[in-house]
C-alpha positions as CSV (number, residue, x, y, z in Angstrom):
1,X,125.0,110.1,70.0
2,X,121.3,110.1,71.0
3,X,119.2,112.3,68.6
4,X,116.3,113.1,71.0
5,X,116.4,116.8,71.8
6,X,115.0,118.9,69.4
7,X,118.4,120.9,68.8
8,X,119.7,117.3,68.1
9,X,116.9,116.2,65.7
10,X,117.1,119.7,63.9
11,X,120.9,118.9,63.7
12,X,122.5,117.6,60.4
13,X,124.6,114.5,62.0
14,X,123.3,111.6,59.8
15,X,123.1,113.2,56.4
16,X,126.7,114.8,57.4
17,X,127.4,110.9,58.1
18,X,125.7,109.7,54.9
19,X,127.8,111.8,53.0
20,X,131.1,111.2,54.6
21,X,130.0,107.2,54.3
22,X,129.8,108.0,50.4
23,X,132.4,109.5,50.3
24,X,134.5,106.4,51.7
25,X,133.1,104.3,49.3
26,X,133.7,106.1,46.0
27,X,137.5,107.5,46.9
28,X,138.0,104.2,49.5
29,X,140.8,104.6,52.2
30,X,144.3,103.6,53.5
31,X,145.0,101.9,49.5
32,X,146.9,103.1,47.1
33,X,146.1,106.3,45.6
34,X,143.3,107.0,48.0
35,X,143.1,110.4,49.1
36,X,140.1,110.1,51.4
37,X,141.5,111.8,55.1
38,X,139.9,110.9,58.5
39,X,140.8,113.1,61.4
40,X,144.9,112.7,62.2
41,X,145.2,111.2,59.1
42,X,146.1,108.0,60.2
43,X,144.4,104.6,58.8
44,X,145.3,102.4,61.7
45,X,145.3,99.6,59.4
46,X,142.3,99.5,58.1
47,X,142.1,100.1,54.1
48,X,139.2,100.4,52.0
49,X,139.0,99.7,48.1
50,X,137.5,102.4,46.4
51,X,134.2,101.5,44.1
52,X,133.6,102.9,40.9
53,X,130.2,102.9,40.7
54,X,127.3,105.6,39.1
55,X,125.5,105.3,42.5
56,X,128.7,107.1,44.7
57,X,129.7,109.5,41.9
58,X,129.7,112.8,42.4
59,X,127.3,113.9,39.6
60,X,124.7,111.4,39.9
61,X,122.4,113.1,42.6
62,X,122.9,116.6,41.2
63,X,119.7,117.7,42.8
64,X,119.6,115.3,46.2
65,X,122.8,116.7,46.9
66,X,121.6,120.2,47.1
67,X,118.9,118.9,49.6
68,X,120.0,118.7,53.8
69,X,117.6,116.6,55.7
70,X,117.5,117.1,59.0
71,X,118.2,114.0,61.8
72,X,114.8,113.5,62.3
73,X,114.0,113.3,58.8
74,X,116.7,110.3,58.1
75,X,115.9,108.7,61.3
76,X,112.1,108.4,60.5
77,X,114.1,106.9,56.7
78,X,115.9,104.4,59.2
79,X,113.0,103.5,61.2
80,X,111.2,102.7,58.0
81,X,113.5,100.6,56.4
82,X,114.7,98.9,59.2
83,X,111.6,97.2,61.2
84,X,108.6,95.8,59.3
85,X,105.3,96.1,59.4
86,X,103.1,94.9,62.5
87,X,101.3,92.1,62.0
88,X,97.6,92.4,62.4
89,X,96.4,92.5,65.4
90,X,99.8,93.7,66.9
91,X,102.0,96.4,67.6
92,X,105.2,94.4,67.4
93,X,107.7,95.2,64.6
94,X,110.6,93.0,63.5
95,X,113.8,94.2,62.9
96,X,114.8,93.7,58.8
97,X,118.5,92.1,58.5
98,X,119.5,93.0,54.8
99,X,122.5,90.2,55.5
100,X,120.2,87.8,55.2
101,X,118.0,89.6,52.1
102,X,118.5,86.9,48.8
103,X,118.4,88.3,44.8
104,X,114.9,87.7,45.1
105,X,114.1,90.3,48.2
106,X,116.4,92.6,46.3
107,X,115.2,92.1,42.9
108,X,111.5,93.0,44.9
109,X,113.2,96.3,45.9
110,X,114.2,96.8,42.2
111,X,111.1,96.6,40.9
112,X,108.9,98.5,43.5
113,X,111.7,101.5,42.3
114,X,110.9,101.2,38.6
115,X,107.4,101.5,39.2
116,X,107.4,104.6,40.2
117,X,109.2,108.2,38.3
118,X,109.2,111.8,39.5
119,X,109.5,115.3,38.1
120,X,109.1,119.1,38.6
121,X,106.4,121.1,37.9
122,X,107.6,123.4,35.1
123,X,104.2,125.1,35.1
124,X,100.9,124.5,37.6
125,X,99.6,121.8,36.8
126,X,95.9,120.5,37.8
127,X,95.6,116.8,38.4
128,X,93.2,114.7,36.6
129,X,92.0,111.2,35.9
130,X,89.6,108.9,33.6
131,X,85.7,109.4,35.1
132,X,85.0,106.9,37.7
133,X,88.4,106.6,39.0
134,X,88.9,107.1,42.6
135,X,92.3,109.2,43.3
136,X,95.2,108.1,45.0
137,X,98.3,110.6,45.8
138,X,100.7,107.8,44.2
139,X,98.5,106.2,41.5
140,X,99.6,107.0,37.7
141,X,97.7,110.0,37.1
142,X,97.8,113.0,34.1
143,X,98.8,116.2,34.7
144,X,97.4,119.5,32.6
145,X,97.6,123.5,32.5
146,X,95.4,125.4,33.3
147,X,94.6,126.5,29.8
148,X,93.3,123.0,28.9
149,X,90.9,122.7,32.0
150,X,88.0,122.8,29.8
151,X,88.9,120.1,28.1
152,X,87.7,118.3,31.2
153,X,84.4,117.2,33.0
154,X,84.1,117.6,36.8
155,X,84.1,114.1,36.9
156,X,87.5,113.8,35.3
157,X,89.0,116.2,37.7
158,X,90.8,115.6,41.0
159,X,89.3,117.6,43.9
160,X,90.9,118.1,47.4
161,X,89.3,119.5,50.5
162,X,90.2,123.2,52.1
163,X,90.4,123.7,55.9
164,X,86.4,125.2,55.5
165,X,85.8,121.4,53.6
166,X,85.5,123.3,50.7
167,X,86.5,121.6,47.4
168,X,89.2,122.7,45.4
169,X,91.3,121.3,42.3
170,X,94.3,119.4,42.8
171,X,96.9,121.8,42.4
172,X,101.1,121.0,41.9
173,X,102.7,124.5,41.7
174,X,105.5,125.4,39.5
175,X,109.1,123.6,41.0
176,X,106.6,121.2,43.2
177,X,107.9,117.7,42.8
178,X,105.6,115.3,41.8
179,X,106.5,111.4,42.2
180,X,103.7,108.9,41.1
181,X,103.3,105.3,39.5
182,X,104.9,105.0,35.7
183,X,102.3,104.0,34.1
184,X,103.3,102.3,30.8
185,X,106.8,103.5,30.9
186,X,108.0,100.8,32.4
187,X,106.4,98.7,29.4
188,X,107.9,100.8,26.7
189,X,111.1,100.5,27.7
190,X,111.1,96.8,28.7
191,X,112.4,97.7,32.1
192,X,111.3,94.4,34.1
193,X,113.4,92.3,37.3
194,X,113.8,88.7,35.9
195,X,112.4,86.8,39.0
196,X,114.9,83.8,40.4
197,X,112.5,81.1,38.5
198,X,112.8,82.5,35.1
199,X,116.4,83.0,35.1
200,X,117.3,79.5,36.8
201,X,115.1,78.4,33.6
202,X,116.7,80.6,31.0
203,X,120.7,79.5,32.2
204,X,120.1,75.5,32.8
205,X,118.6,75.1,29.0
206,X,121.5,77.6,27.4
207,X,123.9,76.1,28.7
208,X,122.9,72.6,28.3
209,X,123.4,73.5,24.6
210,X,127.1,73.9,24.9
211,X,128.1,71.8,28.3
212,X,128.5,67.9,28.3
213,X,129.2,66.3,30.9
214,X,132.9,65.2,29.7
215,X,134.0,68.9,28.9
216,X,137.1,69.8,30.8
217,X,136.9,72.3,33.4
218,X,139.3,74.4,31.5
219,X,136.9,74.1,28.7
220,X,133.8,75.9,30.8
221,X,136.0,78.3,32.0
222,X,136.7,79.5,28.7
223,X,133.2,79.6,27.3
224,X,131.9,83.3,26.5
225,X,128.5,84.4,27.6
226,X,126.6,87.5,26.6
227,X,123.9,88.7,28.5
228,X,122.5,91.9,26.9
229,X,120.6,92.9,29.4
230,X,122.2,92.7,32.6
231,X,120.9,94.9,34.4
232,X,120.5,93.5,37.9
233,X,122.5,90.5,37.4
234,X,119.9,88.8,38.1
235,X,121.0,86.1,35.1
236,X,124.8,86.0,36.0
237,X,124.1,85.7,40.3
238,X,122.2,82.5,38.7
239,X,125.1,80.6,37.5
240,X,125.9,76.8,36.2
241,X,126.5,75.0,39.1
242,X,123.1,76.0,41.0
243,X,121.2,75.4,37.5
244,X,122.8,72.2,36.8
245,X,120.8,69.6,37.1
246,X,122.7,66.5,36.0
């Protein structure tokens, strides 16, 4: 289907897709209990395991899902995601294969997402910053009522421009969303992507601890490991035989 008219980029096809997609994953298809229905209800042999996963359930995007973005919305998403950046100089892009994307490109990924949070306005709120600070629409900023304005030199405010090139304050009305850096959240709450070099580290000298060379094989399988604070995986993707080092 080619989404170039404007009837066809007003459309809904790809989030209607998106949906159906996530759909397919968290109720899977043509196994055993599924009850996930394409059109004539027939699986012509293919089957699909569902995946319980927090990222497909049905209440974890309460607010997304009450969002419809149009075609050209998600293909502009597509676009984005899919071809890189031109190099200087050039107006080439490549095209991105996530097949070939390692724990390290996706552990990038990761952390680029922690380092930013978003929230609605539950009042107007003015945007300001420490004096001397030049303002960026996604740097970490602070966010006041207008009742403590005062509290704040011109200097410490954050001015836009008006069609006339008039100044005026930074305003986020109430139910605007507002999606910036973390600032020191991510700090507080330890919420950090092991990179591959730490991890390959961490696993080779534990388990040097409790593997000789002369254990059985049945032995290592049974060994228990705890790691608290798997979050990405990023300890457990790095496992014995790759760390090993004889």
């Amino acid at each position: 289907m080619r989404l170039t008219s404007e009837e066809s980029l007003d459309g809904y096809y790809l989030h209607h897709s998106v949906q159906m997609l996530f759909r397919l994953v968290r109720e899977g298809f043509g196994d055993e209990g599924s009850q996930f229905v394409l059109g004539g209800g027939r699986s012509h042999g293919f089957r699909m395991r569902a995946l319980d996963s927090r990222l497909f359930r049905d209440d974890a995007t309460l607010l997304l899902d009450r969002v419809k973005l149009r075609n050209r919305v998600l293909q502009r998403v597509i676009r984005l995601m899919s071809l890189s950046r031109p190099a200087k100089g050039r107006s080439r892009r490549g095209r991105i294969s996530y097949a070939l994307l390692g724990i390290n490109q996706l552990g990038a990924v990761y952390e680029a997402l922690l380092s930013y949070r978003g929230f609605f306005a539950e009042e107007d709120l003015y945007e300001v910053k420490k004096a001397g600070d030049k303002p960026d629409v996604l740097a970490s900023a602070w966010f006041v009522p207008a009742r403590d304005l005062g509290e704040y030199k011109d200097d410490e405010k954050v001015f836009d421009r008006d069609e006339q090139g008039r100044r005026k304050l930074r305003l986020h009305p109430r139910g605007s969303f507002v999606y910036r850096l973390a600032g020191r959240d991510r700090q507080k709450t330890a919420s950090y992507y092991t990179p591959e070099s730490l991890t390959r580290c961490v696993v080779k000298h534990s388990l040097k601890e409790l593997i000789t060379d002369d254990m059985p094989a049945d032995r290592i399988l049974e060994l228990t490991v705890c790691e608290p604070a798997m979050g990405s995986a990023a300890f457990l993707n790095w496992n014995w035989p790759r760390s090993h080092c004889g």
